[in-house]
Each structure stands twice: as C-alpha cells, then as structure tokens.
N, CA and C atoms of all chains as a GROMACS GRO file, in nm:
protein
  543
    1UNK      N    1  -1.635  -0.877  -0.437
    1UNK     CA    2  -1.525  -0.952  -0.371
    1UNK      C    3  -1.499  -0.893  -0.231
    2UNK      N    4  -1.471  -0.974  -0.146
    2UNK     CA    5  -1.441  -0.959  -0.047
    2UNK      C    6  -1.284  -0.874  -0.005
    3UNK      N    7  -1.304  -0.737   0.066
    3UNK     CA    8  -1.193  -0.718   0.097
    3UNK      C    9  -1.142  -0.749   0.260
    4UNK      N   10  -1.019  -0.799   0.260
    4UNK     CA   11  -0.965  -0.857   0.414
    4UNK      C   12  -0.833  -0.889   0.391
    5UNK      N   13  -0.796  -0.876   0.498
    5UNK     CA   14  -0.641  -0.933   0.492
    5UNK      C   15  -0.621  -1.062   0.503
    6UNK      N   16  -0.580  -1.168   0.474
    6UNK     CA   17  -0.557  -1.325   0.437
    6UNK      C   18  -0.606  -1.345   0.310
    7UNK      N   19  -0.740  -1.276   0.257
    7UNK     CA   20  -0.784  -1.289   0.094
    7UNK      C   21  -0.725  -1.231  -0.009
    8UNK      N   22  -0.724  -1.265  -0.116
    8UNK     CA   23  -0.663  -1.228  -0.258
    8UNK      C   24  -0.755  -1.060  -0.260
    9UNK      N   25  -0.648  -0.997  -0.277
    9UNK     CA   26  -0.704  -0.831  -0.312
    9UNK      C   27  -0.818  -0.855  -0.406
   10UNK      N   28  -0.903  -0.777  -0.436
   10UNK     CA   29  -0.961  -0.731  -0.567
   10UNK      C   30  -0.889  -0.670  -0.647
   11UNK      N   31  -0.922  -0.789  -0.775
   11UNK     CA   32  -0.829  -0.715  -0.932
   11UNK      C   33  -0.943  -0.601  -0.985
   12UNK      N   34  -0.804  -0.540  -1.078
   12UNK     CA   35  -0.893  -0.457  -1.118
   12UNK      C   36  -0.812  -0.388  -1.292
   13UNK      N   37  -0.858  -0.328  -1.352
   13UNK     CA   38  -0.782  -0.292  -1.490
   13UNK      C   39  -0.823  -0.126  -1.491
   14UNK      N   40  -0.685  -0.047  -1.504
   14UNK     CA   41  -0.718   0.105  -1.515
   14UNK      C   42  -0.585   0.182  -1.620
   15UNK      N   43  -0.629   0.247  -1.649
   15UNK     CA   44  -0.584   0.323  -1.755
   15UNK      C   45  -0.418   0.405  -1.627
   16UNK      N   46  -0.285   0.426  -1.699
   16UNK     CA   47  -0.159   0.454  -1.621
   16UNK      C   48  -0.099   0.539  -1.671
   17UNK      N   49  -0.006   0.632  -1.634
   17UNK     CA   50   0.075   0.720  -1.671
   17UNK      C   51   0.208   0.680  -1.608
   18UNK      N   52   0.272   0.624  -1.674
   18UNK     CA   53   0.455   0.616  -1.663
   18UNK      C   54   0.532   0.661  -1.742
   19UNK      N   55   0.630   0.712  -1.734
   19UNK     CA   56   0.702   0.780  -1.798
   19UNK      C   57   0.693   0.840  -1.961
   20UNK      N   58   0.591   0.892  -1.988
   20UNK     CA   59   0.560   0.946  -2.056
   20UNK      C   60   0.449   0.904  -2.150
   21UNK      N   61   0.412   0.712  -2.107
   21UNK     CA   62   0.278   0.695  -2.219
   21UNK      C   63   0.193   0.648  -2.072
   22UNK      N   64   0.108   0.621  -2.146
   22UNK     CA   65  -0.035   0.604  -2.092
   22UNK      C   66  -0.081   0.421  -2.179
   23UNK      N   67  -0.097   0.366  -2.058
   23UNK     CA   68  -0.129   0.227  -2.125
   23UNK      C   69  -0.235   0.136  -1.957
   24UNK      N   70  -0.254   0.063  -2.053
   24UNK     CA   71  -0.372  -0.005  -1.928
   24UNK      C   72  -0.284  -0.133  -1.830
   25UNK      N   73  -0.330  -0.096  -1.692
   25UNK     CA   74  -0.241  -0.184  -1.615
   25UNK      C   75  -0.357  -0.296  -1.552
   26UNK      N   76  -0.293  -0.410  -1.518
   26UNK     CA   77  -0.404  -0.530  -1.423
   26UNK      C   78  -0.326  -0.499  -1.286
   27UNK      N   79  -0.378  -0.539  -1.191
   27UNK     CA   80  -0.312  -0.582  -1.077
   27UNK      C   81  -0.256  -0.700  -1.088
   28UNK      N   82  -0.335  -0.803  -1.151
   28UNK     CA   83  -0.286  -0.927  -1.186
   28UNK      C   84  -0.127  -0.910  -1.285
   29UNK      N   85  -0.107  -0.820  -1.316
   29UNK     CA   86  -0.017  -0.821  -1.374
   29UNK      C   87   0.148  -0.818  -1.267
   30UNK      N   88   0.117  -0.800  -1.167
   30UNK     CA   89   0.206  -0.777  -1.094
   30UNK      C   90   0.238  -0.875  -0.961
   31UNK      N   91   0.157  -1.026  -0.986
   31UNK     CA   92   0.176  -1.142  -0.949
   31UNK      C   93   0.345  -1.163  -0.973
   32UNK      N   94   0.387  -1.209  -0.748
   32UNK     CA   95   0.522  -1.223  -0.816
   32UNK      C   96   0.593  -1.133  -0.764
   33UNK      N   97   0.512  -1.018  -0.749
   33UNK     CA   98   0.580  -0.875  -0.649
   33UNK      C   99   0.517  -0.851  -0.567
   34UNK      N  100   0.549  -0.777  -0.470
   34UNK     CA  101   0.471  -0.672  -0.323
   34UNK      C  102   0.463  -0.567  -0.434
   35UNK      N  103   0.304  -0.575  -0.405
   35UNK     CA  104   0.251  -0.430  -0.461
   35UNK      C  105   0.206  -0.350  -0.328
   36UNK      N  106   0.190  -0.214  -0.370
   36UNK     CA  107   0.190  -0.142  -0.244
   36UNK      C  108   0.049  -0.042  -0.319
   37UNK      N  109  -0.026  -0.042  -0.327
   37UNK     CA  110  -0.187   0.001  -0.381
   37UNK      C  111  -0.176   0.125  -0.310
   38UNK      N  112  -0.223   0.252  -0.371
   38UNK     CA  113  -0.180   0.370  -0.306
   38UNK      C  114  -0.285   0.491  -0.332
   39UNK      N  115  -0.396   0.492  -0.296
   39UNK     CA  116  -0.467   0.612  -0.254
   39UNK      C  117  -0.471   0.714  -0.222
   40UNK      N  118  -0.493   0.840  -0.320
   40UNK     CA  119  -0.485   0.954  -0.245
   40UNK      C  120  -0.550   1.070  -0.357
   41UNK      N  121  -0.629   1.136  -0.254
   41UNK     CA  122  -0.721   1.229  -0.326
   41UNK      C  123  -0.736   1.280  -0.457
   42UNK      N  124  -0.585   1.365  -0.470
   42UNK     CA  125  -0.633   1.419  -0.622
   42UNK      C  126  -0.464   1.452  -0.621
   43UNK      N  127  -0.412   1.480  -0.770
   43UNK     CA  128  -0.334   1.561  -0.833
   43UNK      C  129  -0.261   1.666  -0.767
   44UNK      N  130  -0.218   1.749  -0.757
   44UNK     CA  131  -0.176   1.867  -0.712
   44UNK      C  132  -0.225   1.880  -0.584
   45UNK      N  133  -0.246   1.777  -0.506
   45UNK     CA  134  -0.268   1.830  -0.336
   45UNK      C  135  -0.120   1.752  -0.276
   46UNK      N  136  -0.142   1.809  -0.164
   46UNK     CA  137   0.027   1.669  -0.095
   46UNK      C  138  -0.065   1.534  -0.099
   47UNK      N  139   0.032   1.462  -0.050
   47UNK     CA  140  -0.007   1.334  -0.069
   47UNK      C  141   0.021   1.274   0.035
   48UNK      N  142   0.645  -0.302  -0.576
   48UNK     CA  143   0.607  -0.231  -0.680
   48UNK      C  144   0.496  -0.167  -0.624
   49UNK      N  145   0.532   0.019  -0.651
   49UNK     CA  146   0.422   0.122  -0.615
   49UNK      C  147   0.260   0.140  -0.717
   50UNK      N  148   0.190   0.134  -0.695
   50UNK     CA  149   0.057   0.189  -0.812
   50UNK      C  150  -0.015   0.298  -0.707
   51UNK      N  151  -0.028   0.399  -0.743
   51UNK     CA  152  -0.054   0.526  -0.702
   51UNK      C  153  -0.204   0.565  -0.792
   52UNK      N  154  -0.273   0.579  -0.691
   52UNK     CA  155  -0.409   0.558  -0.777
   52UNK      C  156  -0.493   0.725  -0.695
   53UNK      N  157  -0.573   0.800  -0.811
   53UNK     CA  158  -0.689   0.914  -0.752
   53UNK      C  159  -0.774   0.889  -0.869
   54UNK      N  160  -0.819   0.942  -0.884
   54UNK     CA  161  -0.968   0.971  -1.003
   54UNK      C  162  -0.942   1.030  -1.080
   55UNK      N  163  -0.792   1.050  -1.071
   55UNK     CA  164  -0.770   1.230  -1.195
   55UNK      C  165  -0.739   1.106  -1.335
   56UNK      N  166  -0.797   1.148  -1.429
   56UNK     CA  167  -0.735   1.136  -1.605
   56UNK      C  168  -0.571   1.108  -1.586
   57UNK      N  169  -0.563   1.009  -1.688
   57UNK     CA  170  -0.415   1.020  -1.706
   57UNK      C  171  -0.349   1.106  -1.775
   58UNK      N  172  -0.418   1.189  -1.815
   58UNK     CA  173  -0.338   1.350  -1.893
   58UNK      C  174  -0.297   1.362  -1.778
   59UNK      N  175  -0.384   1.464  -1.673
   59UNK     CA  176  -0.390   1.485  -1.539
   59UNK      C  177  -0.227   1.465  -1.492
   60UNK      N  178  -0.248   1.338  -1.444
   60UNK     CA  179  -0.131   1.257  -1.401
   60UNK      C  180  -0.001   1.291  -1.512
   61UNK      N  181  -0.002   1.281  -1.628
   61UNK     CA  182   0.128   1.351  -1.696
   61UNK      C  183   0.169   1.498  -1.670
   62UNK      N  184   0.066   1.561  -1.631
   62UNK     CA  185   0.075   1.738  -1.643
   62UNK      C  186   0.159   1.754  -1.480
   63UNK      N  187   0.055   1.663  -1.412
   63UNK     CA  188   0.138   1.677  -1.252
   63UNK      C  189   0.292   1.582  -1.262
   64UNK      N  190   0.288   1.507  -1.348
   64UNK     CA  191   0.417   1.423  -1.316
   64UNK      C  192   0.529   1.511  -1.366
   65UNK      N  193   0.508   1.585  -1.518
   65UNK     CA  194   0.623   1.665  -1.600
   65UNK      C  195   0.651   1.785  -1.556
   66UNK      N  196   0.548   1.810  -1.415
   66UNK     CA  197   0.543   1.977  -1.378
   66UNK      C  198   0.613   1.955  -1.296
   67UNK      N  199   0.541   1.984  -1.201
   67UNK     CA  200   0.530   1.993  -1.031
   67UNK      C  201   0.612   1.866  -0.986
   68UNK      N  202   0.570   1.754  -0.974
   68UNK     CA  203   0.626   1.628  -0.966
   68UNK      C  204   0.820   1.621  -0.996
   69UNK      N  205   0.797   1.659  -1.086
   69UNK     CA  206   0.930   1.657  -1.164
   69UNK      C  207   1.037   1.718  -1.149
   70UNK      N  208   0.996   1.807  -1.050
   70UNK     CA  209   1.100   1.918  -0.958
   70UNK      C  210   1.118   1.879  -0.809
   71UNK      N  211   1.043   1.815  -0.785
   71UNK     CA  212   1.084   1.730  -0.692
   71UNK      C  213   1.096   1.576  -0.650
   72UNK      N  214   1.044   1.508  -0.770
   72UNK     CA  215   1.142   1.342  -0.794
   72UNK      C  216   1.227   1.452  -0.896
   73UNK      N  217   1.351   1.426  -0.959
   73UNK     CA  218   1.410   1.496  -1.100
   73UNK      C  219   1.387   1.295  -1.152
   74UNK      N  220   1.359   1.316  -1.252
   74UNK     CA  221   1.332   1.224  -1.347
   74UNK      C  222   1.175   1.154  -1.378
   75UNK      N  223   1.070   1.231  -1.279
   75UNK     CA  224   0.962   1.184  -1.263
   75UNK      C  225   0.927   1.064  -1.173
   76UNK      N  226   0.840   1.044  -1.110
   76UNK     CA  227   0.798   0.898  -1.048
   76UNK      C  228   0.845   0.789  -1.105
   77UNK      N  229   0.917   0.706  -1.016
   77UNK     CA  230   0.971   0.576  -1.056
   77UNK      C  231   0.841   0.476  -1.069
   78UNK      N  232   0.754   0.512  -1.082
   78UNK     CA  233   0.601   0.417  -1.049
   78UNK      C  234   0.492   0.421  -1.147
   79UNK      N  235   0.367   0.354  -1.188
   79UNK     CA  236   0.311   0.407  -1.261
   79UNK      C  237   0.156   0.488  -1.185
   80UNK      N  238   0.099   0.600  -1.242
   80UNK     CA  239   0.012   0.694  -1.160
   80UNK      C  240  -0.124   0.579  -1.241
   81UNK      N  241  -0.251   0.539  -1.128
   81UNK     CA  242  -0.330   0.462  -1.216
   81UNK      C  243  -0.434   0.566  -1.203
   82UNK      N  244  -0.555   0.584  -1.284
   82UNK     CA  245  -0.690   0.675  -1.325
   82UNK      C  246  -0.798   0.576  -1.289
   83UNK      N  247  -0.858   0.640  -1.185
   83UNK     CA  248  -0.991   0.575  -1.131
   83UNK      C  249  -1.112   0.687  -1.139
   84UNK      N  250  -1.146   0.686  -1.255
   84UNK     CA  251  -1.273   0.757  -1.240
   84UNK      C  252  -1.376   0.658  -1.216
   85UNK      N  253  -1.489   0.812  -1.144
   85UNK     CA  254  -1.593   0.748  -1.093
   85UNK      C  255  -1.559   0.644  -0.940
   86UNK      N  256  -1.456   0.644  -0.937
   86UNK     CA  257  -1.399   0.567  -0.795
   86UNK      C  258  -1.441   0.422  -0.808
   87UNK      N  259  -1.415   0.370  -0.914
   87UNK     CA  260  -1.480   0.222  -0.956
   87UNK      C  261  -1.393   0.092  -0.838
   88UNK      N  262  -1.240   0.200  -0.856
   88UNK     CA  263  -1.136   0.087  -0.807
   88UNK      C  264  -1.157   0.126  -0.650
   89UNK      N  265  -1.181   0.251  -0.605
   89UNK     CA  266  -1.193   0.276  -0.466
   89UNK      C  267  -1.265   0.235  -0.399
   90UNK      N  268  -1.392   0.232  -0.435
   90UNK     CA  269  -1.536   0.169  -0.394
   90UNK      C  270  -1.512   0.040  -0.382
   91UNK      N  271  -1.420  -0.060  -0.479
   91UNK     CA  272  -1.402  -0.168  -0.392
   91UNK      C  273  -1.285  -0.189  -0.277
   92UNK      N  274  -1.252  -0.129  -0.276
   92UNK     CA  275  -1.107  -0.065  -0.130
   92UNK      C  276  -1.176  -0.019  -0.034
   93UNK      N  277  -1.277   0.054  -0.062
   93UNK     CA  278  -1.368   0.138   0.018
   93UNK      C  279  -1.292   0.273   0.098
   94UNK      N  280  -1.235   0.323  -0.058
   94UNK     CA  281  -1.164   0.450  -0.038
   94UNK      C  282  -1.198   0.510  -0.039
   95UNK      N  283  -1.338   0.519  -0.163
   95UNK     CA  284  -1.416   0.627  -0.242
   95UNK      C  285  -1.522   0.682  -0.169
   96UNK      N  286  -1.456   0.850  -0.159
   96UNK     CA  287  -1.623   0.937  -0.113
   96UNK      C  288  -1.671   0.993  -0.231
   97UNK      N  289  -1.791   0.942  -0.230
   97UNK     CA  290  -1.922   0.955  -0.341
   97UNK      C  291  -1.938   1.072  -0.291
   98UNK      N  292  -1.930   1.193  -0.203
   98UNK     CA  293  -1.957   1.328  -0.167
   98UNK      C  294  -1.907   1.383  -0.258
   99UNK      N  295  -1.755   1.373  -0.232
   99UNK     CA  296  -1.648   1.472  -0.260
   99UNK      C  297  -1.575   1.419  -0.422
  100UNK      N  298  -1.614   1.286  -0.486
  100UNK     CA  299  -1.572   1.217  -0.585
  100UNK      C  300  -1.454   1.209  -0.589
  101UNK      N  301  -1.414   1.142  -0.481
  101UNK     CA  302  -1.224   1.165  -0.446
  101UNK      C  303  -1.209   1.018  -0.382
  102UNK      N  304  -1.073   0.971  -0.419
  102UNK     CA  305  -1.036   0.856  -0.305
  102UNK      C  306  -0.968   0.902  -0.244
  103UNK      N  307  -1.026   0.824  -0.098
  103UNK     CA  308  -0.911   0.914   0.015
  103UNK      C  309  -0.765   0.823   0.012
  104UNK      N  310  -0.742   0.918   0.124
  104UNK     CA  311  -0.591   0.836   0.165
  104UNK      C  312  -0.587   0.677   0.217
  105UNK      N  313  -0.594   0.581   0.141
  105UNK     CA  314  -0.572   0.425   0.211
  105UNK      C  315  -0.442   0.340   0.120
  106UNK      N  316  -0.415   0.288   0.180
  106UNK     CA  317  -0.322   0.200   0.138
  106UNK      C  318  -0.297   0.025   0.129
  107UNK      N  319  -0.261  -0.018   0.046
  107UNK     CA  320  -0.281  -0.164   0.054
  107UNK      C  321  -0.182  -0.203   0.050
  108UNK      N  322  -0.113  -0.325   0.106
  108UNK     CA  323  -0.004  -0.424   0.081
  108UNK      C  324  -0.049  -0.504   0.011
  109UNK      N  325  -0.034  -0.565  -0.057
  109UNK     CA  326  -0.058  -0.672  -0.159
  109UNK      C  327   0.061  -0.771  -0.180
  110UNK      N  328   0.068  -0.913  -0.141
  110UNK     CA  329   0.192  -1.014  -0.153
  110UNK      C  330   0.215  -1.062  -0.296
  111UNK      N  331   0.302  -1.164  -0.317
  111UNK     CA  332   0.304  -1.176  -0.461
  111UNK      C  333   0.226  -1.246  -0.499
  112UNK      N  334   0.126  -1.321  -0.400
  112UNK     CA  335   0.036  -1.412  -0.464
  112UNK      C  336  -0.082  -1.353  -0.509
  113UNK      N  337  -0.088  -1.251  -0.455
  113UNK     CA  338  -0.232  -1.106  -0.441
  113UNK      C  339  -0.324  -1.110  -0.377
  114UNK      N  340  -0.277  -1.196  -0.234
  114UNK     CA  341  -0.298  -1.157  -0.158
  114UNK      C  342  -0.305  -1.032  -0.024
  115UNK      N  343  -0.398  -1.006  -0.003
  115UNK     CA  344  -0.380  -0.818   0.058
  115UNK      C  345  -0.335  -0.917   0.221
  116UNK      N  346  -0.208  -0.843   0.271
  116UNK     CA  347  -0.128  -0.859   0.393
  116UNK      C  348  -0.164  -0.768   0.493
  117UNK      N  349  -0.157  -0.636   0.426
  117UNK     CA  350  -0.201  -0.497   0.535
  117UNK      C  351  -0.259  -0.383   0.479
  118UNK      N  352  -0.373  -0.278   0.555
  118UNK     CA  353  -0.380  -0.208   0.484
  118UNK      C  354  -0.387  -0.071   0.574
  119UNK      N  355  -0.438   0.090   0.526
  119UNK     CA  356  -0.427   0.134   0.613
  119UNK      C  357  -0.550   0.264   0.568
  120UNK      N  358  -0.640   0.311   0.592
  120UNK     CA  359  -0.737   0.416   0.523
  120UNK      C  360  -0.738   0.530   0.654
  121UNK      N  361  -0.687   0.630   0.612
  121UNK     CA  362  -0.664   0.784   0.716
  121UNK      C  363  -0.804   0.909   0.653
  122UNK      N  364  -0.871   0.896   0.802
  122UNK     CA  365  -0.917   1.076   0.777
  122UNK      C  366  -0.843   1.172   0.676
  123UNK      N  367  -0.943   1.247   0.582
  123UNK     CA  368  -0.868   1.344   0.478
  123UNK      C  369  -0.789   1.438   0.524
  124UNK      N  370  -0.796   1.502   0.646
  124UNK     CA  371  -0.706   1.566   0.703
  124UNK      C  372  -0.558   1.495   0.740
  125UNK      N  373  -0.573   1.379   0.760
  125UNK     CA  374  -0.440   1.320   0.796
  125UNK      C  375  -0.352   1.240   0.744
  126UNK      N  376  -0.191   1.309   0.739
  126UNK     CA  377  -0.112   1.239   0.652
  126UNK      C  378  -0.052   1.091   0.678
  127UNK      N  379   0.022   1.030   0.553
  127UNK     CA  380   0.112   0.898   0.618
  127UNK      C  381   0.204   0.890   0.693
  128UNK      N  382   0.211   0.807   0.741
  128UNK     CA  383   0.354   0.745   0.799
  128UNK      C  384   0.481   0.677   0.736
  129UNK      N  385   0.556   0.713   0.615
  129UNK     CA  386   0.609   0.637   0.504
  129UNK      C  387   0.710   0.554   0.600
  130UNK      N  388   0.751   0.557   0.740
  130UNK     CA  389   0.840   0.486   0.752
  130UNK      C  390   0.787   0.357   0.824
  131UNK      N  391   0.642   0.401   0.870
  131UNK     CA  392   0.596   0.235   0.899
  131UNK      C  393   0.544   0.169   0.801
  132UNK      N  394   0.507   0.255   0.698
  132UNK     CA  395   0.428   0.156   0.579
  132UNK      C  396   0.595   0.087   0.520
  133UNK      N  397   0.683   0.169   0.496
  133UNK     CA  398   0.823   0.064   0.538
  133UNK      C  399   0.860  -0.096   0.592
  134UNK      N  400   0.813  -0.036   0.720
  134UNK     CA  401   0.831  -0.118   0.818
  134UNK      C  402   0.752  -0.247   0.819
  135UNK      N  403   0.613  -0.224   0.773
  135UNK     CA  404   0.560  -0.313   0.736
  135UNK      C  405   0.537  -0.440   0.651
  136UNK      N  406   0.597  -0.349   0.504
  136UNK     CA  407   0.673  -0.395   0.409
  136UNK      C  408   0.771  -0.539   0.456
  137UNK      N  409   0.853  -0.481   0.549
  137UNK     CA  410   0.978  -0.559   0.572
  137UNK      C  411   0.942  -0.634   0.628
  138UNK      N  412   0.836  -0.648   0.754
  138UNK     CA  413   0.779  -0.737   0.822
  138UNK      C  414   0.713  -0.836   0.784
  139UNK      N  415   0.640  -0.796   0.672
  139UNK     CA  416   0.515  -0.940   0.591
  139UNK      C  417   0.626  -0.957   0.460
  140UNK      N  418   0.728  -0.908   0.448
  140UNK     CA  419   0.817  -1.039   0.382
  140UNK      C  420   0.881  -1.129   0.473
  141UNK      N  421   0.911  -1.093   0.626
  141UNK     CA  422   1.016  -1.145   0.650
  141UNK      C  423   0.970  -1.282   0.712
  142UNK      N  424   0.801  -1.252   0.751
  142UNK     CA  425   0.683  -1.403   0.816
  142UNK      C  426   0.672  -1.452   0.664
  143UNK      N  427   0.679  -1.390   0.557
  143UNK     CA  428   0.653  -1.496   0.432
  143UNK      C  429   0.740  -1.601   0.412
  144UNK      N  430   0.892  -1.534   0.463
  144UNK     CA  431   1.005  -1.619   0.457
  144UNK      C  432   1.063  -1.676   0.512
  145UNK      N  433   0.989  -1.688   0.643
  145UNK     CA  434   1.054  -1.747   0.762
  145UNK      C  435   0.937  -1.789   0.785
  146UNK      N  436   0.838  -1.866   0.795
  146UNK     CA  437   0.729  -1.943   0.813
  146UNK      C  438   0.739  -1.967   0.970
  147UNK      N  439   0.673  -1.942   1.034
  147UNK     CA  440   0.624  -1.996   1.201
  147UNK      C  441   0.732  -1.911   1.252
  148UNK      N  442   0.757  -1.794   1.153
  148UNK     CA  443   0.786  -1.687   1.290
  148UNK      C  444   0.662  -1.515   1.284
  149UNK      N  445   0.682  -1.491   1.408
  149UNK     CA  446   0.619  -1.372   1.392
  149UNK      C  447   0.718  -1.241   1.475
  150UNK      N  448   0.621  -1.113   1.376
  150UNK     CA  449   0.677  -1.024   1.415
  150UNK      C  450   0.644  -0.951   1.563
  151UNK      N  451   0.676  -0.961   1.665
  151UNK     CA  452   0.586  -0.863   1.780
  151UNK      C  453   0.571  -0.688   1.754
  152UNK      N  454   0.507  -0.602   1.810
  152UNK     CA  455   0.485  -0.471   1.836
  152UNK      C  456   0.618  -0.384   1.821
  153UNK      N  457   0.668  -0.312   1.728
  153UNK     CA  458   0.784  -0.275   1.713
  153UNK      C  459   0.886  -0.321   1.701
  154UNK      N  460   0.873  -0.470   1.607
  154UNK     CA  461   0.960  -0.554   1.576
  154UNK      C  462   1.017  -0.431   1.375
  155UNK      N  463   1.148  -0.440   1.409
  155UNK     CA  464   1.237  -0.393   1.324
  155UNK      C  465   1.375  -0.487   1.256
  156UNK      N  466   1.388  -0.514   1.139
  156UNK     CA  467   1.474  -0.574   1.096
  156UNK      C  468   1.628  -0.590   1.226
  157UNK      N  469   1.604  -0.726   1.205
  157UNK     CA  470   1.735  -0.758   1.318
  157UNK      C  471   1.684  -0.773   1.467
  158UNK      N  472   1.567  -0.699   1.446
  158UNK     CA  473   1.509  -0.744   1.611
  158UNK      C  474   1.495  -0.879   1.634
  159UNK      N  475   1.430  -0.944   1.753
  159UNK     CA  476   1.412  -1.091   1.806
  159UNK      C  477   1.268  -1.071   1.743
  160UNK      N  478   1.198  -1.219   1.695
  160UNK     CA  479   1.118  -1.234   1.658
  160UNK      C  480   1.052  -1.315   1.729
  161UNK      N  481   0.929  -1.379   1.730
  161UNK     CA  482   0.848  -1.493   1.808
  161UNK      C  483   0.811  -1.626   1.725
  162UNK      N  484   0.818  -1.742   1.758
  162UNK     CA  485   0.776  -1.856   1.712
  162UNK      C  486   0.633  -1.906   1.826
  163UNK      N  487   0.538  -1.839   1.802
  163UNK     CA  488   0.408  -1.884   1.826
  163UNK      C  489   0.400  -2.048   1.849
  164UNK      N  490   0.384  -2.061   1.965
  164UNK     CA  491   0.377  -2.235   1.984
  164UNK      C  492   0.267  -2.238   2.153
  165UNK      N  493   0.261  -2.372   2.139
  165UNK     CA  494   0.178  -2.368   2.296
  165UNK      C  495   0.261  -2.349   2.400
  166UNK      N  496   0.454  -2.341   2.376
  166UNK     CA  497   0.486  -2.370   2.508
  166UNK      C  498   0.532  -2.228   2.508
  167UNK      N  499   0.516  -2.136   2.417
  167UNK     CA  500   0.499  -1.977   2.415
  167UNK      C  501   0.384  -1.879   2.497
  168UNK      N  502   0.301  -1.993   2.518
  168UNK     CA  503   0.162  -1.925   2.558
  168UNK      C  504   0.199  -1.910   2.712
  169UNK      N  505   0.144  -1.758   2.757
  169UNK     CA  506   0.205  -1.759   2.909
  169UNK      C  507   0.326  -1.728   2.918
  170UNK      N  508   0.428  -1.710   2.811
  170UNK     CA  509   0.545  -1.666   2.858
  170UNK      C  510   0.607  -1.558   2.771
  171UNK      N  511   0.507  -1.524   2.671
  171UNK     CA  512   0.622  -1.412   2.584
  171UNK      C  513   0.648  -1.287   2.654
  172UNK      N  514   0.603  -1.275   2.807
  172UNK     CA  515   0.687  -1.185   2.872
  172UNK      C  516   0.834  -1.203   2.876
  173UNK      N  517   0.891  -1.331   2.881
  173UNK     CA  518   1.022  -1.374   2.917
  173UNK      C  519   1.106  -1.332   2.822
  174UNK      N  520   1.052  -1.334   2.694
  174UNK     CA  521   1.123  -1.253   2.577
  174UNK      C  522   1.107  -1.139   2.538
  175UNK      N  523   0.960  -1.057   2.561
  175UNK     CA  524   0.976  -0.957   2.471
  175UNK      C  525   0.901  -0.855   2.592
  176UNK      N  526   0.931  -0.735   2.612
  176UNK     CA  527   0.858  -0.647   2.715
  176UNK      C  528   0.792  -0.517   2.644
  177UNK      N  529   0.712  -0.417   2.691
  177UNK     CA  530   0.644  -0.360   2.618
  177UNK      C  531   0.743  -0.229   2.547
  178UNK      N  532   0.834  -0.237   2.645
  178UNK     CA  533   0.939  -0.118   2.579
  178UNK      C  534   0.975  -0.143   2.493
  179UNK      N  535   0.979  -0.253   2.433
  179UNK     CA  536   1.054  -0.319   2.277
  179UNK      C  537   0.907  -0.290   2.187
  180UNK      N  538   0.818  -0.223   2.198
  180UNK     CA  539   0.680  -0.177   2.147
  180UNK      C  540   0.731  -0.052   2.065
  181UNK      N  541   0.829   0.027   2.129
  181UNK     CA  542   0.849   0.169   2.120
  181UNK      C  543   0.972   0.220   2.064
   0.00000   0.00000   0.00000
C-alpha cells in the first residue's frame, strides 16, 4: 500500500499493552478518531 | 487517540509502563503501547532500520476516515517537537471542518485563515506577511 498524505494509512493488527492486559489492536479499529501513530526506537530510551 | 509503537514485546512495554513510566505519567500511559516485531508495521511507514532492528522516530496523523493528513520521520539523534505535532493536530481538524479554508505558515488557533480562490491568487500578501510565519 501506498504511503502519502491524501491516502488511507496502511492498516495493520499488533499485539498492545494498556493498562495492565495485553490484547490485539487494528488501526481500523479507531475509524472515527485522529489517531496519532507514534514511532520510536525502543523501551527505556527517551522518546 | 495516541498508539505508540517500537519492536519491544508487550511484556517489555508492561515492565517499562509499571516501572519507569509510572513515575513519571503516575497512573501509567493514558494510551495503548503497540509491539512491532521484526518492524512489520514500520517497514510499511518506512520507519524500520533493518541495521539496528529498531523503528525510528516518525510520526503519523491519521483522520477519522484513515486517512494519513501529516507525518513526520527524524534522524535517531533527534528529538520531537510535541507542541507542533499539537499544532498540527489542531490545524487538519480545523480544514476538515471548515472546508475551503486553509491554514497558512504559523497559523495557530484563532489566527486568520485563507480561503484559496482565484481572486486570492496574487494577493495573499494583502492578508498574511511572513512574520505571521513565526
């Protein structure tokens, strides 16, 4: 899929940690809101 | 809505959220942390260095239709800007909601905005100057 700004993001399905469980999220799931997709290296570095 | 995505396991992500994290949000991340191994989700963002098996620093806006609005990918040495990724925010709602207006160069909630037209062309000096950039 094409990434660009005017096109539909690429979906995608990944395993989450929120408040204490772990469950699988879509992007598609969040049709409806500003999602804000957030990258960053690793764990325990700043961010 | 935040999704905060690296390659680490979601153990990972609980150990940093209940530790470290947790002393400085107190209640933990209001967000959920997502697990991209192998950089499956980065590689299509084109976050992922296959060197270092890390996604770097990029960021996406995403609208409610899921459509991507803005995005932003920084050298590993260099940090964000949280108050323009803000700013941005506020801006691609405010052209979603106001149709045939736009934001100019350091346009900030409450600022003057632009309505792009032909009899605009040639004159958005008259409204907006570069100091309103800054």
């Amino acid at each position: 899929m094409t990434l660009r700004v005017g096109k539909t993001a690429p979906d995608f399905e990944a395993s989450a940690y929120e408040n204490g469980e772990i469950r699988k999220i879509k992007l598609t799931d969040y049709r409806g809101q500003w999602v804000m997709l957030y990258f960053y290296p690793g764990d325990f570095t700043f961010v | 809505m935040v999704l905060a995505v690296s390659v680490d396991s979601p153990y990972t992500h609980k150990v940093w959220s209940e530790g470290e994290l947790s002393q400085i949000v107190p209640g933990g991340l209001p967000f959920p942390m997502l697990s991209d191994p192998g950089g499956r989700i980065g590689t299509e963002y084109l976050v992922y260095d296959e060197e270092n098996g890390v996604d770097i620093r990029g960021r996406f806006l995403i609208d409610p239709d899921g459509v991507l609005q803005a995005l932003e990918i920084l050298a590993p040495a260099v940090g964000r800007n949280v108050q323009e990724m803000i700013r941005q925010v506020k801006a691609c709602a405010y052209v979603r909601e106001n149709q045939g207006e736009a934001t100019p160069a350091g346009w900030e909630p409450g600022k003057k905005t632009l309505k792009p037209s032909p009899e605009l062309s040639g004159k958005v000096c008259e409204i907006w100057s570069p100091e309103m950039a800054f």
